[in-house]
N, C-alpha and C positions, 0 to 999 in steps of 0.2 A: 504494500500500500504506500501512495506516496504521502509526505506529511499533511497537506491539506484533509487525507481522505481520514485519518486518524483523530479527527476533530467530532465529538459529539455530542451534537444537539441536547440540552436538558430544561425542561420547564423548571421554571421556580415554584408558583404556587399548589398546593394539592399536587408536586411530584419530590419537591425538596421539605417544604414547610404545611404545615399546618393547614391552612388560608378556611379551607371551606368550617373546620371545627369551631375554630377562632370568631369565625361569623357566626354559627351557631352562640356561643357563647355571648356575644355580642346582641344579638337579635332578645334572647333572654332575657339578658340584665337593662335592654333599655325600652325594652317594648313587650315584657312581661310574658314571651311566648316561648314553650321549652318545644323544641323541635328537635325529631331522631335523626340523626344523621344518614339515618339508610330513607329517609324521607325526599331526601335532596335528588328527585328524582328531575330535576330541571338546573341545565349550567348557570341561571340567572338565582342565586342564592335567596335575594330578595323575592322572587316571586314563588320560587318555591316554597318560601315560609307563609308566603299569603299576607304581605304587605302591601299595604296601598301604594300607590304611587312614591308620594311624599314620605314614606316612610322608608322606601326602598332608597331613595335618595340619601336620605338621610345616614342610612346603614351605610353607604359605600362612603359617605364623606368621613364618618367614623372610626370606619374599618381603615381607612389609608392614611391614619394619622400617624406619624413616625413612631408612639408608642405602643399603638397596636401592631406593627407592622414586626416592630423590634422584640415582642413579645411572642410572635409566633413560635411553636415549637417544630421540631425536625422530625419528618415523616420519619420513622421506625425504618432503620436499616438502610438509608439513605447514601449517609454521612460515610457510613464503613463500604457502599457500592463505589462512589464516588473515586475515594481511596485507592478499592482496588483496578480502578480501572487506571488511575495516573502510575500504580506500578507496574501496569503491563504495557505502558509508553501513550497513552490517548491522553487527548488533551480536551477538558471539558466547555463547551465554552454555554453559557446562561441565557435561555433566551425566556424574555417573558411578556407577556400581554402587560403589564402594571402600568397604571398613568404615568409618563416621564418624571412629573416632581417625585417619582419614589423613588429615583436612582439612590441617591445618599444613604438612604435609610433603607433600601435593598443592598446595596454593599456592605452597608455596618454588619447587619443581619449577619452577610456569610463571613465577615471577620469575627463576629462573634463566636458563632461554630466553628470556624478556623475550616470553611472550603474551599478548595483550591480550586481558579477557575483561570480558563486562557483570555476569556471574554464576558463580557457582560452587557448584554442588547435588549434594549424595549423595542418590541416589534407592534405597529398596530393591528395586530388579529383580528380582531374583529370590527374594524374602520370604527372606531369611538374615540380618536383624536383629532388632534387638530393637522393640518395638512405641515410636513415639517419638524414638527416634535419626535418624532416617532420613525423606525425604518418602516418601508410597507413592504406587506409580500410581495410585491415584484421586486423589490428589492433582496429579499432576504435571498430569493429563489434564485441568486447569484451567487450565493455562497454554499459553498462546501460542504457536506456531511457525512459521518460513514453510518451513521444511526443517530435515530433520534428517540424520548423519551418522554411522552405528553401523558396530560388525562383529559383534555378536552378532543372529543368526539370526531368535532369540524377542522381543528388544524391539524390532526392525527391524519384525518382524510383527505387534506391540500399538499401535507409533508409526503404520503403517498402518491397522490394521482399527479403531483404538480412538479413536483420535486424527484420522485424515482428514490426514494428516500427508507430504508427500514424502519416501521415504527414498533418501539415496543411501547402498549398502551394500557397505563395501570387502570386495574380495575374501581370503576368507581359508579356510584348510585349514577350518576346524571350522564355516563358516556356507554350505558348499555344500550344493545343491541344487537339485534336477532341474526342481522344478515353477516356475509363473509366479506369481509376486505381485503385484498392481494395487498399486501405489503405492511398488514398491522397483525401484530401478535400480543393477546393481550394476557398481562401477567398478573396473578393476584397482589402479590405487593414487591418492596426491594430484594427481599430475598428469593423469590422467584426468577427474580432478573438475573440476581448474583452467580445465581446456581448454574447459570447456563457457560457456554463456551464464547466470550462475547469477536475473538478474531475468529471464529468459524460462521458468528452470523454477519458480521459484517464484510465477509469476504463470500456471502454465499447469492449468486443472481439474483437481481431484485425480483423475478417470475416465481422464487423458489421460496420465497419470504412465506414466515406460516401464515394462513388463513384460520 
């Protein structure tokens, strides 16, 4: 593989930290509704809890205050995937949907846990910035990957179809689904990921990628 192709793709939120429990928690404490996390049958957290508009608002302006952000805790087995992949030479680099003013306080975060990363990118995923703030998927779609590692559903299946891209896709209430996708393999959590052989799937044809 040449160095570029040893570069991989990792979400931040719900695949490194916390984010979705966090908002649970959040949604609780300030709007008096205790919601199961196997509930969160929808990627929009806010509507899956059954908030009004204004409320939903409200939640995200909350949720993305530098102390909630910096509070977040590290997805189980994460931290030690990560690890082993910089000792087998791959270089991780951070991609994440987070509003641009989160940089700071996205990089604290992984100084805090002490994660090694080659890169760190706010990508507009789902067009909810401002034009300029943010890389856009045609952009991103210029860059390099030997794999990539998402929970959301729709950019799991742009990193596939757009990209030619291996997805492994952790398993999560809001990115189920019945059908088969060529090029996403979805894994119950990091240690499923861990267990595997990661230069045998990243060197094995994008047509052979598990369904």
């Amino acid at each position: 593989m040449t160095e570029a192709s040893k570069t991989i793709y990792v979400d931040l939120d719900d695949v490194l930290c916390q984010a979705a429990r966090h908002f649970l928690m959040i949604v609780e404490r300030e709007f008096g509704k205790k919601i199961a996390y196997e509930q969160l049958t929808d990627f929009d957290v806010g509507h899956a809890c059954g908030l009004a508009a204004a409320e939903r608002d409200e939640l995200y302006r909350i949720v993305h205050r530098p102390e909630e952000l910096l509070s977040m805790a590290p997805v189980d087995g994460a931290i030690a995937g990560l690890k082993q992949w910089e000792q087998q030479g791959f270089d991780v680099a951070i991609v994440t949907g987070r509003p641009p003013q989160s940089t700071e306080v996205s990089l604290a975060w992984l100084a805090k846990h002490r994660i090694s990363h080659g890169s760190f990118t706010i990508v507009d995923k789902y067009s909810r910035f401002t034009a300029g703030n943010a890389m856009t998927l045609a952009d991103l779609a210029t860059h390099r990957f030997c794999w990539a590692v998402e929970d959301s559903l729709p950019m799991a299946e742009y990193l596939a179809e757009q990209m030619k891209l291996p997805v492994a896709l952790i398993d999560r209430p809001w990115n189920q689904d019945s059908k088969q996708q060529i090029g996403i393999r979805r894994y119950r959590d990091w240690q499923a990921i861990a267990a595997g052989d990661l230069t045998r799937t990243v060197n094995r044809p994008f047509e052979e990628s598990d369904l």
